[in-house]
C-alpha positions as CSV (number, residue, x, y, z in Angstrom):
1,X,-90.6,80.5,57.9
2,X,-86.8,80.3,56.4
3,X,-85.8,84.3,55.2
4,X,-84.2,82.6,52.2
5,X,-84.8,80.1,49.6
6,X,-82.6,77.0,50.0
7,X,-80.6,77.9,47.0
8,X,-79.4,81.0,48.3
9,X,-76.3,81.4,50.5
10,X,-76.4,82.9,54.0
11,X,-73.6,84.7,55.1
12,X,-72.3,84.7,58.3
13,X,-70.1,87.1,59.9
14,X,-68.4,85.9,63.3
15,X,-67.0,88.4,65.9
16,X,-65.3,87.4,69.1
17,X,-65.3,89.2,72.1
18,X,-61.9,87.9,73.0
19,X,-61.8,88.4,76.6
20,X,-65.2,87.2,77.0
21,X,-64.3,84.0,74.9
22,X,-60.7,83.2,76.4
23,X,-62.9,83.3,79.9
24,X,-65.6,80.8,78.9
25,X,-62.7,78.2,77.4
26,X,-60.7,78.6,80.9
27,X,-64.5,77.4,82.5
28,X,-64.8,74.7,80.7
29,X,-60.9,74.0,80.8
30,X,-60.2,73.8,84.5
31,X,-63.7,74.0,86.4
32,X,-66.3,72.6,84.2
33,X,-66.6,68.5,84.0
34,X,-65.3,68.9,80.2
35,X,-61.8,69.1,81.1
36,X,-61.3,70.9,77.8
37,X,-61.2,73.7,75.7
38,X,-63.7,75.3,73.5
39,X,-62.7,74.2,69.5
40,X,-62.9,77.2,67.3
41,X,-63.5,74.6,64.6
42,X,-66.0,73.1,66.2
43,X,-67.6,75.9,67.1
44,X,-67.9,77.2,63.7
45,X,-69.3,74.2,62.5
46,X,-71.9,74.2,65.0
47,X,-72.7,77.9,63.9
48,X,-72.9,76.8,60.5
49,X,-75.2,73.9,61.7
50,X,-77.2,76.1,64.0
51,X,-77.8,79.3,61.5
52,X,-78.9,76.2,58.7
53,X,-81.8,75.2,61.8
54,X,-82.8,78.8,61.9
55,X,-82.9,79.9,58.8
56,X,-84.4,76.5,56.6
57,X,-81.3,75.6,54.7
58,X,-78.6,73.5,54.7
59,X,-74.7,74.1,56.3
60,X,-73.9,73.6,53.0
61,X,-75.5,77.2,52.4
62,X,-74.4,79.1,55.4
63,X,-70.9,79.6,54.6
64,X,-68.5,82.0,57.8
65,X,-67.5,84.9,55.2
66,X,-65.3,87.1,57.7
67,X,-64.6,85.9,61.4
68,X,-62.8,88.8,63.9
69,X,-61.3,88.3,67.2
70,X,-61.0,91.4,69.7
71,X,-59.2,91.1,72.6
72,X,-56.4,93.5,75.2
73,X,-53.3,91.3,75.1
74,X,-50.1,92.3,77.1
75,X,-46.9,94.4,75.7
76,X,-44.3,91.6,74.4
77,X,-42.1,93.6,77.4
78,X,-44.5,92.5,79.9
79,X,-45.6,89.0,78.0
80,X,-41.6,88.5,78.1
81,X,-41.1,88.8,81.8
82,X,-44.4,86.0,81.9
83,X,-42.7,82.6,81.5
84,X,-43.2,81.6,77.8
85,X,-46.4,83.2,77.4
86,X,-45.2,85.1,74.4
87,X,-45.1,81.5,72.3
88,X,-48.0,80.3,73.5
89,X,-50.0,83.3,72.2
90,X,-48.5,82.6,68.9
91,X,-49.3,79.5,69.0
92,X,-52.8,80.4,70.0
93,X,-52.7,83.0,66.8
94,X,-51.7,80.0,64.4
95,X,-55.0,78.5,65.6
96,X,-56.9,81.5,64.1
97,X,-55.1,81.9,61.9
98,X,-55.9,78.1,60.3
99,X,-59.9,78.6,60.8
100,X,-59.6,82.2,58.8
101,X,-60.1,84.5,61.9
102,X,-58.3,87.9,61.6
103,X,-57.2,89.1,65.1
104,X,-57.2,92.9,66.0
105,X,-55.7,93.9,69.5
106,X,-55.0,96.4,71.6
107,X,-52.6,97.0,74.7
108,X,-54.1,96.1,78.1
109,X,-53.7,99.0,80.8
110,X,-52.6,98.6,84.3
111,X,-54.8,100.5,87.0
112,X,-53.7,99.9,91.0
113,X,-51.7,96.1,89.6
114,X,-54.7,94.7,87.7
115,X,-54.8,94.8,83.9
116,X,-58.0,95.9,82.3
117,X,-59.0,96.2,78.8
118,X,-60.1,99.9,77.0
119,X,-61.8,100.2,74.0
120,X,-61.7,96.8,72.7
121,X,-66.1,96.9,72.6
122,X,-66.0,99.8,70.8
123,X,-63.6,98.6,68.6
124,X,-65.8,95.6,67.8
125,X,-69.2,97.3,67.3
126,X,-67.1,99.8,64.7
127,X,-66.0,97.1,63.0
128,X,-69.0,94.9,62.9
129,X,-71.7,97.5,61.8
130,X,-69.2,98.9,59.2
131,X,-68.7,95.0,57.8
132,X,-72.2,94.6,58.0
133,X,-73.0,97.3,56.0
134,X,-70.4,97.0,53.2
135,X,-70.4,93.1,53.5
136,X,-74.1,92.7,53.7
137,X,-74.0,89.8,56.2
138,X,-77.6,87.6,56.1
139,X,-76.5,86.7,59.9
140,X,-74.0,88.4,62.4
141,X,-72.7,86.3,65.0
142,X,-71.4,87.7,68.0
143,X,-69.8,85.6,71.2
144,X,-70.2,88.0,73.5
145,X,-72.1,88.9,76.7
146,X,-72.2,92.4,77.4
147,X,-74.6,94.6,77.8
148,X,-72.9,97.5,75.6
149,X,-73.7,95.7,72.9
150,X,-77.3,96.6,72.4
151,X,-76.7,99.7,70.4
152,X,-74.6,98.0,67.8
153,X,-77.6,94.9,67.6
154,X,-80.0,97.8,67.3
155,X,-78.2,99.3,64.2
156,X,-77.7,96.3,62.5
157,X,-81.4,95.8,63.0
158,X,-81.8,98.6,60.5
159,X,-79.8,97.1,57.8
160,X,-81.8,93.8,58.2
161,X,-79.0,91.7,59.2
162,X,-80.1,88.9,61.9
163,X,-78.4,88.7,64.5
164,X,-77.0,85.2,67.1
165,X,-75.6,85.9,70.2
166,X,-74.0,82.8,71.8
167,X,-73.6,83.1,75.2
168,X,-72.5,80.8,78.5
169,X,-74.2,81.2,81.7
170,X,-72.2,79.2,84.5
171,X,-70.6,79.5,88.0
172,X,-67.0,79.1,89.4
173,X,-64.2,80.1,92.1
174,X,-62.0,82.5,92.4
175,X,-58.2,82.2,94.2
176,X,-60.0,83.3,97.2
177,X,-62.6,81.1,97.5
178,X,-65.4,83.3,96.4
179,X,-67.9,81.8,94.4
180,X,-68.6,84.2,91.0
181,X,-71.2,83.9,88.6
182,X,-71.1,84.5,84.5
183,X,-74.2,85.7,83.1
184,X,-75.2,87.0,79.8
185,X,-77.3,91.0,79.7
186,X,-81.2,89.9,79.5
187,X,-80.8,93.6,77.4
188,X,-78.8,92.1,74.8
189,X,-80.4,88.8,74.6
190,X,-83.8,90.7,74.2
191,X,-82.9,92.7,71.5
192,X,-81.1,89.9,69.0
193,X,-82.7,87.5,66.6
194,X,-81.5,84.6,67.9
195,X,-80.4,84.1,71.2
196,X,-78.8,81.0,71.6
197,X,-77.8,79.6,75.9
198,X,-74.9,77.2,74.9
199,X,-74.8,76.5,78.7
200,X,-77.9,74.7,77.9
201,X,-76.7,72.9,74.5
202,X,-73.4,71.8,76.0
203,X,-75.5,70.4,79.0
204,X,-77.8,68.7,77.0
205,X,-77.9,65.1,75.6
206,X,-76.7,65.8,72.7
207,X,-73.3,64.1,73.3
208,X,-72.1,64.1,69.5
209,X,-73.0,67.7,69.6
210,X,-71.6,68.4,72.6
211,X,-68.3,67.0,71.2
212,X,-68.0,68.6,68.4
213,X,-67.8,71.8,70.3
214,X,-64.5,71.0,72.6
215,X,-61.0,70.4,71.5
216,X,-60.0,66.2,71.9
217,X,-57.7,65.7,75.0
218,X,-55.8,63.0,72.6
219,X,-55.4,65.6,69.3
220,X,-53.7,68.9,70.8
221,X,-50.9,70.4,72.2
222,X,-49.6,72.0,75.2
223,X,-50.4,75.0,75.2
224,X,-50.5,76.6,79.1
225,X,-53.8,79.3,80.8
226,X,-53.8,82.5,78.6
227,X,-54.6,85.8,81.5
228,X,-57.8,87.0,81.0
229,X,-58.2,90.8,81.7
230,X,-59.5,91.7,85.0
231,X,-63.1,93.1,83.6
232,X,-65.1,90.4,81.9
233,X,-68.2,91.2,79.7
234,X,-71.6,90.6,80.9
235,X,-73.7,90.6,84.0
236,X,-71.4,89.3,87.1
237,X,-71.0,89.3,90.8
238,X,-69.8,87.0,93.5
239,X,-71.0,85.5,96.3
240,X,-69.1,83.8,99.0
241,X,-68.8,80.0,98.9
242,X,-69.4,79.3,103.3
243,X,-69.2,75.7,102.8
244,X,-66.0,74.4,104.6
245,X,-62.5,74.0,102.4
246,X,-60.6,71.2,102.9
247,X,-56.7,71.9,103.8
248,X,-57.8,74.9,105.5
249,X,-57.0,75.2,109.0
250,X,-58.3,77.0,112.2
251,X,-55.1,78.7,113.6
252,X,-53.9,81.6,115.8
253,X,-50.4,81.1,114.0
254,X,-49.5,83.3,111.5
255,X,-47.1,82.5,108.3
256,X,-44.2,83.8,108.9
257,X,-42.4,84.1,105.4
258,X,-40.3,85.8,103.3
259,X,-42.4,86.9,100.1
260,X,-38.9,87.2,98.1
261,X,-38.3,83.3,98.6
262,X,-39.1,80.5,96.8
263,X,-41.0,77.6,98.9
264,X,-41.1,73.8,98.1
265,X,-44.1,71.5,99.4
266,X,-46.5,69.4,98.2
267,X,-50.2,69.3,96.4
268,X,-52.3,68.9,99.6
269,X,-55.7,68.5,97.8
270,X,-57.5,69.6,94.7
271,X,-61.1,70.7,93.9
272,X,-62.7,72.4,90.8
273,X,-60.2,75.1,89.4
274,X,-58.2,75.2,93.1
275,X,-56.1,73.8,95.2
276,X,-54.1,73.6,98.7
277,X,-50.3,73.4,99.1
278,X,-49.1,71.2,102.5
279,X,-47.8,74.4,104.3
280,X,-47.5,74.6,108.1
281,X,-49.8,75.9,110.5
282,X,-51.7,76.7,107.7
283,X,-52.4,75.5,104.7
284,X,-51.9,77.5,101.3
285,X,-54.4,78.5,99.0
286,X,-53.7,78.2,95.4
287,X,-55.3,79.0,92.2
288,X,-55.5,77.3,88.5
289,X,-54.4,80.9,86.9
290,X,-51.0,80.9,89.7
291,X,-49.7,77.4,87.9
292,X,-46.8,77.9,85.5
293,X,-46.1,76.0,82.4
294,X,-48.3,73.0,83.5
295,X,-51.8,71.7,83.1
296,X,-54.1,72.0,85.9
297,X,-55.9,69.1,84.9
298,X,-52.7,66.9,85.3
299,X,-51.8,68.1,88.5
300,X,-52.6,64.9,91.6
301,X,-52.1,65.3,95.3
302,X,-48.6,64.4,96.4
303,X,-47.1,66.5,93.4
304,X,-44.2,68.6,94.7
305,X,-44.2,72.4,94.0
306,X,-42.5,75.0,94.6
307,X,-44.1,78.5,94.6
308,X,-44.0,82.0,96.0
309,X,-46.1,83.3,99.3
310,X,-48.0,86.2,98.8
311,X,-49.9,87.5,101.8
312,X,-53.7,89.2,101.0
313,X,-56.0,91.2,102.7
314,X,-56.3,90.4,106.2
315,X,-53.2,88.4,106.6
316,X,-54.3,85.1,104.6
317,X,-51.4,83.7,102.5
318,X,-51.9,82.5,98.4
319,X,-49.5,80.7,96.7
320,X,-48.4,82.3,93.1
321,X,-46.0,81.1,90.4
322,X,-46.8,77.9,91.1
323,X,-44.1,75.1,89.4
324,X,-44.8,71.5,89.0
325,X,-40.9,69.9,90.2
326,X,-41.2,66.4,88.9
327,X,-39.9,66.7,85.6
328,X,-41.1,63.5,84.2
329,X,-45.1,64.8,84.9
330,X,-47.0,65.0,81.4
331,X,-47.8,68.3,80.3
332,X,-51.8,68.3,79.1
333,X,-52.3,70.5,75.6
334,X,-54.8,72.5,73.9
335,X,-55.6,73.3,70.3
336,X,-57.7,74.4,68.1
């Protein structure tokens, strides 16, 4: 039973946990089948699409009214010292910019070396409900996944606006070979109007849908892995991947290196969002986030690198700043 009659128009509001977001486009980007990004464009579209299905009109009548972006981003001190991170997240901003999303950011914190974000939930409930309440928003989306979220969902309930959470449920590895899992709070999900799995819709058979939603290899440019902050929204853990890697191994040797160095080898194989540099006795672990300036996705075994050695817990060696040599190699883009 539609809320409205078809010649009214629904109003959507969109806010982006940015974080949460930036870490569900990096899935699909370098682990996921898709080999691509997630299209803001697209996206939108398909919320317009979806909220019509839900609601008994037409896209046409559900028009995106205000769209918000939250995310902890890096001083331009730090961004500087990062390669030429600093352009690519103004290129990134041009991209929201074109589809009408207003960005709001705060600085990212360092605690013990890893960068987490403060606030920025907080920030984006306060914002929401007090949009929601002057705007009058029919729906609210929210791409988010965390938990924290129930209160704001609970007051919007009292102004009557309906609320779609879209969230991703999925699986990957980390640089040390741990497998994590993504998962969106069962709390938050119970308590919204619309829960919507896109795990399950970009799984589907749905292939023009499916589409839609991801950025076309052959229409975008380069544009290299944003960081994500170390604390991700949303139910997570980790469990370890026992299955045998290949490039790895069995040695009593230890690396002996000099972490100030820079090393040269090659690409020794390549799985889903990973790889191994050719590095005597042992082989080197490397991660998609350690490549520099270069596309995961176009990376091949042979490829010379040259990286730094970094030695972890327990005496096991990763490669970081990892640098594709060959300069003719194509660099693989992203857009909006």
């Amino acid at each position: 039973m539609p809320y409205k009659t078809p010649k009214d128009l629904t109003r959507i509001g969109v806010f982006y946990d940015g974080n949460y977001f930036l870490h569900v486009s990096n899935y699909y980007n370098y682990t996921h089948e898709r080999r691509s990004r997630i299209s803001i464009n697209g996206l939108h579209d398909f919320i317009r699409q979806k909220v019509a299905d839900l609601e008994g009109s037409t896209p046409r009548l559900c028009q995106i009214v205000d769209a918000h972006y939250f995310r902890g981003r890096l001083t331009a001190g730090e961004a500087s010292q990062r390669g030429d991170l600093l352009y690519y997240e103004r290129v990134f901003d041009d991209i929201l910019m074109s589809e009408g999303v207003t960005t709001h950011y705060l600085p990212v914190r360092s605690v013990l070396g890893k960068k987490y974000e403060k606030g920025i939930d907080v920030w984006l409930a306060l914002e929401a409900f007090e949009m929601a309440f002057y705007k009058r928003f029919d729906i609210l989306v929210l791409i988010a996944a965390d938990g924290d979220y129930v209160p704001l969902v609970r007051k919007l309930n009292t102004l009557g606006t309906r609320v779609l959470v879209l969230g991703w449920d999925f699986e990957y590895t980390d640089e040390e070979g741990n497998r994590f899992f993504t998962r969106t709070s069962q709390d938050l999900l119970s308590e919204v109007t619309y829960p919507i799995a896109m795990h399950d819709i970009i799984n589907g058979r749905n292939e023009a849908l499916t589409n839609q939603l991801f950025v076309p290899r052959n229409k975008i440019k380069f544009f290299p892995k944003q960081e994500e902050s170390s604390v991700v929204d949303g139910e997570q853990g980790n469990e370890h991947d026992g299955s045998s890697d290949e490039g790895i191994r069995e040695s009593s040797e230890a690396l002996e290196f000099d972490p100030e160095q820079r090393q040269e080898s090659t690409i020794l194989s390549l799985k889903d969002g990973f790889g191994f540099i050719k590095y005597p006795p042992n082989n080197v672990f490397f991660h998609y986030t350690s490549l520099r300036e270069f596309d995961f996705n176009d990376l091949t075994v042979g490829d010379r690198v040259q990286f730094t050695l970094e030695e972890k817990e327990g005496g096991r060696a990763v490669g970081y700043d990892v640098f594709v040599l060959e300069a003719f190699k194509h660099l693989h883009p992203l857009g909006s």
